[in-house]
C-alpha positions in Angstrom: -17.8 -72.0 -97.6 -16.7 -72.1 -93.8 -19.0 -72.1 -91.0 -17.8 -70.3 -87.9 -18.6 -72.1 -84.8 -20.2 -70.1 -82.0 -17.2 -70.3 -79.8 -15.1 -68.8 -82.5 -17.1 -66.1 -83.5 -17.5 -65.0 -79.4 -13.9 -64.9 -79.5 -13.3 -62.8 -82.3 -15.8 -59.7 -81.2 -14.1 -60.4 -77.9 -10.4 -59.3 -79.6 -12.4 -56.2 -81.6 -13.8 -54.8 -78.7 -10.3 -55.1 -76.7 -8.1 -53.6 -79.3 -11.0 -50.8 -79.7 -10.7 -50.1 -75.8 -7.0 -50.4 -75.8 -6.9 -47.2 -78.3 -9.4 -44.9 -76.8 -7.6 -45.2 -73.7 -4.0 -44.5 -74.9 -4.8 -41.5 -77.3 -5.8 -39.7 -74.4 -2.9 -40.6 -72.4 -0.5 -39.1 -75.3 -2.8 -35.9 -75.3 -2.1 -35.6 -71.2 2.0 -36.0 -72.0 1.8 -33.3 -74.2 0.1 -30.6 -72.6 2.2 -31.1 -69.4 5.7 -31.2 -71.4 4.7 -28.0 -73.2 3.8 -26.2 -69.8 6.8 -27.0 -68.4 8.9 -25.8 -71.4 7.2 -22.3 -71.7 7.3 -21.8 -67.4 10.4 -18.8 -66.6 12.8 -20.2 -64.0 12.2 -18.4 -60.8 16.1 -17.4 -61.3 15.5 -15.7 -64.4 12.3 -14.2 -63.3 12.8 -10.9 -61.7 15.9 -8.3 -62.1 17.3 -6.6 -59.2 19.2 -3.5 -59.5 21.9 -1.9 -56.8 18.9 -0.3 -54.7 17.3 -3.4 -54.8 13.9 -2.5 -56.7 13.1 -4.3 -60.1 14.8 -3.1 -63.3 12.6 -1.2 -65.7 13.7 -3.5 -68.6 11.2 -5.0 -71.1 10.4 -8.8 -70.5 11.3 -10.9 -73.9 9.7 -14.0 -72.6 6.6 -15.0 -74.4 3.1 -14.9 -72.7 2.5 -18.5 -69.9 -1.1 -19.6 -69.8 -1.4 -20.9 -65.7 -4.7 -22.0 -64.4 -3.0 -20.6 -61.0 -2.6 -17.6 -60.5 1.4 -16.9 -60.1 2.7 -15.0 -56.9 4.7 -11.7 -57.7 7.8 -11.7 -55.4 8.5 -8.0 -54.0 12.1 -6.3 -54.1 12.5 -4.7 -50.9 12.3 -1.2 -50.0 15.3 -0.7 -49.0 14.9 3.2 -48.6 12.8 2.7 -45.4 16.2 0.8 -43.5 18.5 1.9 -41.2 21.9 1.2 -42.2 24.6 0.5 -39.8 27.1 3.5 -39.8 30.7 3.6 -40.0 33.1 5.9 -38.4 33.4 8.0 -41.6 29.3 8.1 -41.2 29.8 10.0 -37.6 32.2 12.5 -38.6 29.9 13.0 -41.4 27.3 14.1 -38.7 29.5 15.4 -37.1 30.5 18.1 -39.9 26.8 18.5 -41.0 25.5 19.7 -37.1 28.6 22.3 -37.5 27.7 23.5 -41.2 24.2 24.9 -39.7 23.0 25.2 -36.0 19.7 24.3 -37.3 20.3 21.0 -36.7 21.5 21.5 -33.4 18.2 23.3 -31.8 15.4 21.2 -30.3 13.4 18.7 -32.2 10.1 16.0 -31.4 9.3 14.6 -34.7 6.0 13.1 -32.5 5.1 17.1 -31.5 2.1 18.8 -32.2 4.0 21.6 -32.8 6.3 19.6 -35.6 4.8 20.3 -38.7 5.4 24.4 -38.0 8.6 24.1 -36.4 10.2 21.8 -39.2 9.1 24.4 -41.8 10.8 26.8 -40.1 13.9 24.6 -39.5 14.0 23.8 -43.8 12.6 27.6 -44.9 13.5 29.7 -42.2 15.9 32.7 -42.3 18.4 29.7 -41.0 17.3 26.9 -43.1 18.6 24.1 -43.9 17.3 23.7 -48.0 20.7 24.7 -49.2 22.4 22.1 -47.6 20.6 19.5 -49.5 20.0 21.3 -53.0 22.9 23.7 -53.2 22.8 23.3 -56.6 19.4 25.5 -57.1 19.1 28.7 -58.4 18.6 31.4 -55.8 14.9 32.8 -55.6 15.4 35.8 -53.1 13.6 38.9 -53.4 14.8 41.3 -51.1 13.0 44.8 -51.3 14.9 47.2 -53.3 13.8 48.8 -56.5 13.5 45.7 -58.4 11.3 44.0 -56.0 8.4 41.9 -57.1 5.1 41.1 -54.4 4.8 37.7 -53.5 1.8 36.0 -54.1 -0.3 37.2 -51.2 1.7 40.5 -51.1 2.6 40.2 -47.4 6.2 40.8 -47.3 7.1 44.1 -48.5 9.5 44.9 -45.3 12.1 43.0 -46.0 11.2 41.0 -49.1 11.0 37.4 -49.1 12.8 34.1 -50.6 11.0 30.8 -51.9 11.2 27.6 -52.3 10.4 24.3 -54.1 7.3 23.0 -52.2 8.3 19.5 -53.4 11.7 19.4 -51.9 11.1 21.3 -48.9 8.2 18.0 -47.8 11.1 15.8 -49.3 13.5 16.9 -46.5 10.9 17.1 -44.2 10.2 13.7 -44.3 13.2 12.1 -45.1 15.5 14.4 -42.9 13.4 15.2 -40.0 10.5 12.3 -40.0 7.6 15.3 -40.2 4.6 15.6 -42.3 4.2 19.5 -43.0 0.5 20.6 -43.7 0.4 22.9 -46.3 -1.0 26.3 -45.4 -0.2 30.0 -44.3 2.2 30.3 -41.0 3.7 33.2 -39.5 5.9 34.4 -41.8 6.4 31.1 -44.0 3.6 29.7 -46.4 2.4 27.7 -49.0 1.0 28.8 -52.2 1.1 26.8 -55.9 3.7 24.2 -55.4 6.2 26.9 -53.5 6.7 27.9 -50.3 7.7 32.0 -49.4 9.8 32.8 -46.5 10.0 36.3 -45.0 13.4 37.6 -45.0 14.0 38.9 -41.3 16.0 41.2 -39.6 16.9 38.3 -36.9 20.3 37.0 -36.1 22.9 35.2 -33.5 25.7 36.7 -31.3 27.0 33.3 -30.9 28.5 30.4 -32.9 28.4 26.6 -31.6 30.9 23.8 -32.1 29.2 20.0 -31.9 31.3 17.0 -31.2 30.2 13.2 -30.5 31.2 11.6 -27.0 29.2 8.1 -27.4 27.2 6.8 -29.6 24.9 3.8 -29.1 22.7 1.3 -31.7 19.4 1.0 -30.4 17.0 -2.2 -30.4 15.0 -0.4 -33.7 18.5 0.2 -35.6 18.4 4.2 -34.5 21.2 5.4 -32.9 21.4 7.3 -29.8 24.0 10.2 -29.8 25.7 12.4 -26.7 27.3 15.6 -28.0 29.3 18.5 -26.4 28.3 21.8 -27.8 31.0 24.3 -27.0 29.2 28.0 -27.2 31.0 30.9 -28.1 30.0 34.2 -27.5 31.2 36.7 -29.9 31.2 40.0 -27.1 33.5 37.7 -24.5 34.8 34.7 -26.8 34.4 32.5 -23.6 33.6 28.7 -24.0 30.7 27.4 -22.5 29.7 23.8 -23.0 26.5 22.2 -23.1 25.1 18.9 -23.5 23.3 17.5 -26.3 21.3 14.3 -26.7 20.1 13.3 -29.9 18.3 9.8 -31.6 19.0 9.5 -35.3 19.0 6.9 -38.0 21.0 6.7 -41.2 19.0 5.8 -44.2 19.2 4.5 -47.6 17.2 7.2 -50.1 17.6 6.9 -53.4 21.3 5.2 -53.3 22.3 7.7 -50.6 23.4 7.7 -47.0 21.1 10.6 -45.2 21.3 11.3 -41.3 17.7 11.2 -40.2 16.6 13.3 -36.7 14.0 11.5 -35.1 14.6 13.9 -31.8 17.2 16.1 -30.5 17.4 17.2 -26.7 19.3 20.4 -26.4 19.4 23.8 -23.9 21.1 26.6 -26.0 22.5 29.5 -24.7 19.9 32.0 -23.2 
């Protein structure tokens, strides 16, 4: 039998306790590896992250990533909206003004998108017996009513002179805002109002004895990407045929909705014929 000295058997619960150490420390070490290689597998690219379409908002396709476990919370990056900014207009833009100021006076006649008076005069401008709703959704089955024998009240029966014609509430506020930067309260004006997602006009008896011709002298990009406009607007009066020009001063933007180029009146400066 051998007898282990006491220097010995100091050294030998000395190596034990070492190697015992040594292995507690490294397992966790190998656990720590791990989790971080496996995070950074699973982690989308920022590349792959978000799909853009032409008018710049994100695709509406489904996601076939699996779900990432984060301890921070990840930061969702925003497409921009780009039907709130004013593009920069071309030539072939202008004479599209241009031809849209001469398909409807309407355009032509005064306009403060800031007025007071906005709200009622837009309506008018969109709805009125020389609106402008046609010009934007030609494609819409006519709803006039004139009175004849086939005539049928309006809602609130107040138009049995002449009859009436109405209109998609929805897209008569679309154009008001997009078109002619106005907010139109709903209610009951003179003439025109609102009642279960439509809006009745009045037909009236009203009409011009004169035609007017627009065309563009200058044009200038303002600091805010609007564009201030000087126009000529030759008036013609049917019982004389003279010419009589007048100037017009107008500040417009053109905008990006919904993947199309829209002229936008912000205000137009104008003294028609008397």
């Amino acid at each position: 039998m051998k007898t282990l000295t006491i220097g010995k058997l100091a050294a030998i619960i000395l190596s034990v306790v070492f190697s015992v150490t040594a292995v507690a420390i490294a397992v966790p070490a190998i656990v720590v590896s791990v989790s971080v290689r496996e995070s950074a597998n699973t982690q989308p690219s920022e590349e792959n992250s978000e799909t853009l379409t032409d008018g710049g908002e994100a695709a509406d396709e489904p996601s076939t990533a699996g779900p990432v476990e984060t301890t921070k919370k990840s930061e969702t990056k925003k497409p921009a909206n780009t039907s709130s900014e004013f593009l920069t207009a071309t030539d072939a833009d202008f004479k599209a003004l241009e031809a849209l100021l001469n398909s409807n006076d309407t355009f032509i006649s005064n306009h403060d998108c800031t007025s007071a008076d906005a709200s009622r005069d837009v309506l008018y401008k969109i709805a009125g017996v020389f609106g402008v709703y046609n010009k934007y959704f030609p494609d819409e089955t006519s709803s006039a009513n004139p009175y004849d024998n086939n005539y049928v009240p309006d809602p609130l029966n107040k138009y049995s002179q002449f009859g009436y014609e109405s209109f998609s509430a929805a897209k008569v506020d679309y154009i008001a805002k997009n078109v002619f930067n106005t907010t139109i309260a709903h209610g009951d004006y003179e003439s025109i109002y609102y009642y279960d997602g439509r809006v009745y006009a009045e037909f009236t008896a009203t009409g011009k004895i004169y035609s007017e011709e627009a065309k563009i002298n200058s044009k200038t990009r303002l600091s805010d990407g609007k564009y201030k406009v000087s126009l000529t607007i030759t008036t013609t009066d049917f019982s004389d045929e003279t010419g009589k020009d007048r100037p017009c001063e107008m500040i417009v933007a053109l905008k990006n909705v919904n993947g199309k180029r829209l002229w936008s009146f912000y205000n137009v400066k104008y003294d028609p014929i008397s």
